[in-house]
KOLDRENBA-724326 format. One record per residue (C-alpha): residue number from 1; chain; x, y, z. Coordinates in steps of 0.05 Angstrom, whole numbers. Layout:
% KOLDRENBA-724326
nr, kette, xx, yy, zz
NUM, A, X, Y, Z
...
END
This chain:
% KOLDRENBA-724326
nr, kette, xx, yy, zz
1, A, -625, -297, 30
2, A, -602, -267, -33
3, A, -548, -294, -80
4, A, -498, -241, -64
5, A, -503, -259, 1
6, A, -433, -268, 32
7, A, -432, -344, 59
8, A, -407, -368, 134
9, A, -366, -427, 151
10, A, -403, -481, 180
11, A, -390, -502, 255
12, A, -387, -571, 285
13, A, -370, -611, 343
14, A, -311, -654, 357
15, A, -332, -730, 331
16, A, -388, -709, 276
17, A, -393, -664, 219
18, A, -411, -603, 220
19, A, -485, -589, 208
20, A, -465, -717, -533
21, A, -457, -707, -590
22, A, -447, -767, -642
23, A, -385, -743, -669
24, A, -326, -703, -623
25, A, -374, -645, -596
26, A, -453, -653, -590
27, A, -492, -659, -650
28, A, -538, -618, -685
29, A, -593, -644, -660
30, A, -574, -639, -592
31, A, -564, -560, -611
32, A, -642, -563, -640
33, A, -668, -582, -575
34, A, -638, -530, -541
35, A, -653, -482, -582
36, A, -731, -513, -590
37, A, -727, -500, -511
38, A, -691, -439, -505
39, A, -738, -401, -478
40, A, -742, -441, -421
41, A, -664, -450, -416
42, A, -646, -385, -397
43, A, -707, -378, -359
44, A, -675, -381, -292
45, A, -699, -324, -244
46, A, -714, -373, -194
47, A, -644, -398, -189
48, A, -615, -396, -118
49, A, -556, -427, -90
50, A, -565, -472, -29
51, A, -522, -433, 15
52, A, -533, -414, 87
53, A, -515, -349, 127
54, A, -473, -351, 187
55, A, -528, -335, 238
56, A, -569, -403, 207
57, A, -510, -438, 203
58, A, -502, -424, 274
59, A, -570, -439, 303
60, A, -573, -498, 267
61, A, -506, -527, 291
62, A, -478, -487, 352
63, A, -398, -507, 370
64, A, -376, -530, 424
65, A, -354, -480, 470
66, A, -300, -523, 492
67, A, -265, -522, 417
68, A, -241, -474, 378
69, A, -266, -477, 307
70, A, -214, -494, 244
71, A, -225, -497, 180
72, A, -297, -478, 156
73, A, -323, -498, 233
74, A, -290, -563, 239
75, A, -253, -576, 305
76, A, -185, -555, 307
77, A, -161, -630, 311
78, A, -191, -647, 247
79, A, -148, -664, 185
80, A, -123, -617, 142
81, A, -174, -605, 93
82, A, -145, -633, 13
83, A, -136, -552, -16
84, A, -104, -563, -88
85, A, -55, -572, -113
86, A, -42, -638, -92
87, A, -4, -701, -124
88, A, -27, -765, -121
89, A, 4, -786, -54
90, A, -20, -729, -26
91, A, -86, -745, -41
92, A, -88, -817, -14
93, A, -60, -791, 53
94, A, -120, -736, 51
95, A, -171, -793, 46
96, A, -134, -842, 93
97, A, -135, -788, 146
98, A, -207, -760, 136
99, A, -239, -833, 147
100, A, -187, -847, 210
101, A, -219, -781, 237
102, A, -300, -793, 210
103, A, -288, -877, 235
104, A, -314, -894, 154
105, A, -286, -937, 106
106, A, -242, -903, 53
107, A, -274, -955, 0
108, A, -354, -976, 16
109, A, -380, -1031, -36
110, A, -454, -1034, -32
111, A, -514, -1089, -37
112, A, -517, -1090, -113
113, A, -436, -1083, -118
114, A, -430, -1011, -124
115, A, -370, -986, -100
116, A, -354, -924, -72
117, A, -298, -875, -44
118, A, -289, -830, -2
119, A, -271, -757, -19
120, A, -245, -707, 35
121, A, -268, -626, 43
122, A, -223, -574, 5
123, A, -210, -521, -39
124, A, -194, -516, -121
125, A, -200, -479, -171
126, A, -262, -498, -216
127, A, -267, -470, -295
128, A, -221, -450, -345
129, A, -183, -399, -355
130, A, -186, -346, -409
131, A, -133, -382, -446
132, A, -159, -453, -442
133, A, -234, -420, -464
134, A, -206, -389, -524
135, A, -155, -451, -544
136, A, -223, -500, -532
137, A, -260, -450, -580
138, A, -237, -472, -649
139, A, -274, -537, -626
140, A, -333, -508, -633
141, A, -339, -506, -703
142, A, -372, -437, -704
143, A, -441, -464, -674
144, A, -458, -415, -631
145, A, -490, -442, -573
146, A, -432, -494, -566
147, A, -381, -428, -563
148, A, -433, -409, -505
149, A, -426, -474, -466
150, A, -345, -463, -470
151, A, -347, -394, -452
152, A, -389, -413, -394
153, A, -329, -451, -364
154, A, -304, -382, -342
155, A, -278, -347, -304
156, A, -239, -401, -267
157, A, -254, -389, -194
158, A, -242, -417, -129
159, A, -295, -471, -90
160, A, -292, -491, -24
161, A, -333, -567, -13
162, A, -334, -559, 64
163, A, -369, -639, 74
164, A, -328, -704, 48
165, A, -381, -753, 8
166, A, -378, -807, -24
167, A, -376, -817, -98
168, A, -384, -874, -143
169, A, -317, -903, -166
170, A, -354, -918, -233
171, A, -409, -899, -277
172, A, -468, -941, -268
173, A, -465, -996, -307
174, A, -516, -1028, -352
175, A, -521, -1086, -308
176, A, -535, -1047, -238
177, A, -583, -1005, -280
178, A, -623, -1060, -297
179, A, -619, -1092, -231
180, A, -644, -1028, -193
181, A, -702, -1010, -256
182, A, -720, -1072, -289
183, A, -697, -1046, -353
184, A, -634, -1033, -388
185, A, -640, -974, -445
186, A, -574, -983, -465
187, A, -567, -973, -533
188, A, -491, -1015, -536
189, A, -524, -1078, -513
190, A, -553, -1141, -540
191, A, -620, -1115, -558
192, A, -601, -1031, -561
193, A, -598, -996, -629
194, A, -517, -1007, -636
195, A, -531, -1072, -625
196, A, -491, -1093, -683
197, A, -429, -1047, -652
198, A, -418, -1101, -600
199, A, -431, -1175, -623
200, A, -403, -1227, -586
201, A, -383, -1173, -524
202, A, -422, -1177, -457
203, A, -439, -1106, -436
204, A, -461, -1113, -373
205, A, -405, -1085, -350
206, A, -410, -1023, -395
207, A, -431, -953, -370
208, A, -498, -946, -373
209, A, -538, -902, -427
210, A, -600, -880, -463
211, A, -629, -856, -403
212, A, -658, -784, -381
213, A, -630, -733, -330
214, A, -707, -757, -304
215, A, -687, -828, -311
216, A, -627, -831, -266
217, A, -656, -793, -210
218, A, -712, -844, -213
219, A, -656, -891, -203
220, A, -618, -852, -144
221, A, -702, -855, -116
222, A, -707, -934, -126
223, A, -647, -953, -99
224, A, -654, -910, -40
225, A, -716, -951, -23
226, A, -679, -1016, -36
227, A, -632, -997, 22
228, A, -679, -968, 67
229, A, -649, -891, 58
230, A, -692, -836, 55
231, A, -684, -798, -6
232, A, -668, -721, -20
233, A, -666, -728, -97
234, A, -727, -708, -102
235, A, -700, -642, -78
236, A, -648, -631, -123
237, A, -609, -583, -77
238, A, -608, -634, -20
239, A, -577, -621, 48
240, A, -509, -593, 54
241, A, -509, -634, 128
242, A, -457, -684, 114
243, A, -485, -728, 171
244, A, -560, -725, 146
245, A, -583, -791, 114
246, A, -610, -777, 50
247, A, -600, -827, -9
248, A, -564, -835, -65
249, A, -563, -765, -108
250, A, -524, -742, -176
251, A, -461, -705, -146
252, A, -464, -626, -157
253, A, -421, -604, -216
254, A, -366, -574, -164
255, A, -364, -641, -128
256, A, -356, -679, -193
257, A, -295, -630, -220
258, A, -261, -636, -149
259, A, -262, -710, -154
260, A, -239, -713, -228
261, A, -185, -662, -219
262, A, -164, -697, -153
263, A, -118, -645, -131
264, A, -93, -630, -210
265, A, -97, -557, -231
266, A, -91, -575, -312
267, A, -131, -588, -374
268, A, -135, -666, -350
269, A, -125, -695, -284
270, A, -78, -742, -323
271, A, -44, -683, -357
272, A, -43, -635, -418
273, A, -46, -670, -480
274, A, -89, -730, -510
275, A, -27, -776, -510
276, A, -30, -764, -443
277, A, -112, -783, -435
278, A, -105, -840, -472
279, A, -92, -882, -411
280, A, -145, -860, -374
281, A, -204, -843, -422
282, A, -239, -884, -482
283, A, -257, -817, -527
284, A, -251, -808, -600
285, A, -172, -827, -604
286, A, -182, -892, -577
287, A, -257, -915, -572
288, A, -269, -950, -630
289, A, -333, -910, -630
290, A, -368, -946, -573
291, A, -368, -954, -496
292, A, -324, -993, -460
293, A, -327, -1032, -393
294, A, -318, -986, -332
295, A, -242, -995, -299
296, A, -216, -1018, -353
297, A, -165, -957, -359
298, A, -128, -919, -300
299, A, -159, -882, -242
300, A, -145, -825, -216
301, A, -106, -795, -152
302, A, -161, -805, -123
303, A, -185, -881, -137
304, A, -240, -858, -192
305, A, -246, -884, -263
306, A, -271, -857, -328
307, A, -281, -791, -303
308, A, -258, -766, -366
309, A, -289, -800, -425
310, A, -334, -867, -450
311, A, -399, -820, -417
312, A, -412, -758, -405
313, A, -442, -750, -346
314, A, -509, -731, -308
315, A, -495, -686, -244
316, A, -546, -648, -203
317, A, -539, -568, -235
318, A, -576, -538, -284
319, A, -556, -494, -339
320, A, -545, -414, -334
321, A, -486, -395, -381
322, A, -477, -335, -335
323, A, -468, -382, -272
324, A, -402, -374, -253
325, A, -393, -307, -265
326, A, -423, -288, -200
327, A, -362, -317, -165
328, A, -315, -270, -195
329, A, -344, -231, -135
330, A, -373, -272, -88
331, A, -347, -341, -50
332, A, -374, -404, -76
333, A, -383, -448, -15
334, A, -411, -513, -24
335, A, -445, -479, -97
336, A, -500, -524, -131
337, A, -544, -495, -184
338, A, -615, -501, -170
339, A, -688, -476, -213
340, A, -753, -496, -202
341, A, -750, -493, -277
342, A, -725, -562, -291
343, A, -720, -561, -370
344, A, -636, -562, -375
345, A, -588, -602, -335
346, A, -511, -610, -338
347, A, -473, -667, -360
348, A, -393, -667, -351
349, A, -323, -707, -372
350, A, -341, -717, -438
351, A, -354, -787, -482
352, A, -335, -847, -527
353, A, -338, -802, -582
354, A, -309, -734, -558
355, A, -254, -694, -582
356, A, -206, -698, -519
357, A, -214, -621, -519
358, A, -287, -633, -496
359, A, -262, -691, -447
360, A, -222, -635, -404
361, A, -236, -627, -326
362, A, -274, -568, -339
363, A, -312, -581, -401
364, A, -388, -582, -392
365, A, -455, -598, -435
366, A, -518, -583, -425
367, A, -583, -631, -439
368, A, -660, -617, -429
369, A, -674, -667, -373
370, A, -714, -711, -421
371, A, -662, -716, -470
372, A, -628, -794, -481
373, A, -568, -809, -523
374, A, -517, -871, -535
375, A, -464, -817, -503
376, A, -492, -798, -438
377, A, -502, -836, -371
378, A, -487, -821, -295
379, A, -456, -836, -229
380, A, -483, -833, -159
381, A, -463, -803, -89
382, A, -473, -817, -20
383, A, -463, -765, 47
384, A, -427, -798, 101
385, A, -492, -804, 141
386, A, -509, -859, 89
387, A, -442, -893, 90
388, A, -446, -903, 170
389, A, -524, -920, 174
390, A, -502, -981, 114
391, A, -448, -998, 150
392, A, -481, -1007, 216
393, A, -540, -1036, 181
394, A, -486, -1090, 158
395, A, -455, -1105, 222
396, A, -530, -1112, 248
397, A, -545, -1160, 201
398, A, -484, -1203, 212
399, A, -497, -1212, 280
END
């Protein structure tokens, strides 16, 4: 199937689911690698969404003739899916109603104290607009290939995530790095490079960072095999089968902006100015120009923390500047952004030493997968297939 493709709602039966810089923006030396790689950057001809037409959709996952299908194929008695906007009330009934319905925990903490939450299907709007693009410009500071990256944040369109997940209510911390690896790269630790930045703090508790696009997959891999789930990440694009069992995985860039905006339609999902982030992010205005312990600001709507800020972020996509100009005219259902190029990868939210411009819901970087950097680290996601098989693999053991 081609990209311009038109997609089909999924169908489903009644129970289951349906089948960064150093200083404010990146640094220059960031820039050097992509442009010492650009040739393979925008080499993406292979790129292909993993999005399925309506007649595989349907002899994958016939519906029940009994049912008539709702939303995207789910039964009609499902809950309403979470289309913003939505305050924050709103948003804990969405997620108190979706795991009533699916029988799963809203909140799922797992063998190495992970925690996770659950996020419900819907609509938003993803990007910026025109006007946010060209007020983020200035930022830039004339480089040109950081003016690309903003521009690429346009135009704003709509996504529909048709499958809840699960998404880490923190950034991996240095501490459940090291348990899962054996090593902890960090470079605001004990025995990291900015050592001297935190003496007499314990950063175990601190996001994660130093480590490779490369690096945290190999983490989503190891502690998939720690839990006995099979793992997808080695296939990026995964399975769009919300039921399917398959490991721990970097969230797509849509799911990640869906679960920082959490139901929020402006510049931050805590508002519009950086008086406004200062509660909820550690970036330039308030970091002391390091990392901080995860949680140790507000969450969002939606239960999540540092979503904006003290990282930027790994996630799943790679990098085509062009990307979301094909939805201007064409539906992005379920989108994820996958070459068999793997050179550039996306990271998102911003970091410890960002601008709060570049810590906006929308705001997006892209790193060669190899790259490393005191400013970048990750968090994880789980389908709800994983969440049930844990939780029954819990209640087995306690017997």
């Amino acid at each position: 199937m081609n990209d311009d493709h038109p997609v089909a709602s999924w169908l489903g039966d009644l129970k289951d689911l349906p089948k960064h810089g150093d200083e404010g923006y990146p640094h220059k030396r960031r820039l050097s690698l992509w442009i010492q790689g650009r040739n393979s950057v925008y080499a993406f001809h292979r790129i292909r969404l993993r999005l399925l037409d309506g007649a595989t959709a349907q002899t994958l996952r016939p519906a029940p003739k009994s049912l008539t299908p709702g939303w995207h194929g789910w039964p009609a008695d499902a809950p309403a899916p979470a289309i913003a906007p939505f305050d924050a009330e709103q948003a804990k009934k969405h997620q108190e109603e979706w795991a009533a319905y699916l029988r799963v925990p809203i909140e799922y903490t797992n063998s190495i104290g992970m925690k996770f939450r659950l996020i419900p299907p819907g609509e938003f709007l993803m990007g910026s607009t025109a006007a946010e693009i060209e007020e983020a410009l200035p930022y830039a500071g004339g480089e040109t290939l950081w003016e690309e990256t903003i521009r690429s944040e346009g135009p704003q369109h709509r996504v529909r995530l048709t499958q809840p997940f699960y998404l880490g209510v923190h950034e991996v911390t240095q501490s459940q790095f090291a348990n899962v690896t054996g090593a902890n790269p960090a470079r605001f630790s004990a025995t990291g490079i900015q050592a001297a930045a935190v003496v007499g703090i314990d950063t175990s508790n601190h996001p994660g960072e130093g480590m490779s696009w490369k690096e945290a997959v190999q983490f989503c891999r190891l502690l998939s095999k720690l839990e006995s789930l099979s793992s997808d990440v080695a296939n990026a694009e995964g399975s769009q089968d919300g039921n399917e069992v398959r490991g721990y995985q970097l969230p797509s860039e849509a799911q990640w902006e869906f679960a920082c905006r959490a139901g929020t339609t402006g510049s931050y999902n805590a508002g519009e100015t950086s008086e406004q982030l200062s509660p909820f992010a550690w970036f330039s205005d308030n970091s002391d120009s390091q990392t901080h312990a995860v949680g140790s600001l507000n969450a969002n709507a939606f239960g999540f923390y540092d979503l904006h800020g003290n990282v930027w972020e790994w996630v799943r996509d790679n990098w085509d500047p062009a990307y979301f100009v094909r939805f201007a005219s064409a539906e992005a259902v379920d989108p994820v952004l996958i070459s068999t190029d793997d050179a550039t990868h996306m990271t998102r939210g911003g970091n410890w030493s960002s601008y709060g411009s570049t810590c906006r819901s929308a705001s997006r970087c892209p790193d060669v997968a190899a790259y490393k950097n005191t400013t970048i680290g990750f968090r994880v996601s789980l389908s709800i297939g994983d969440v049930k098989k844990l939780v029954d693999a819990t209640k087995t053991d306690g017997k």
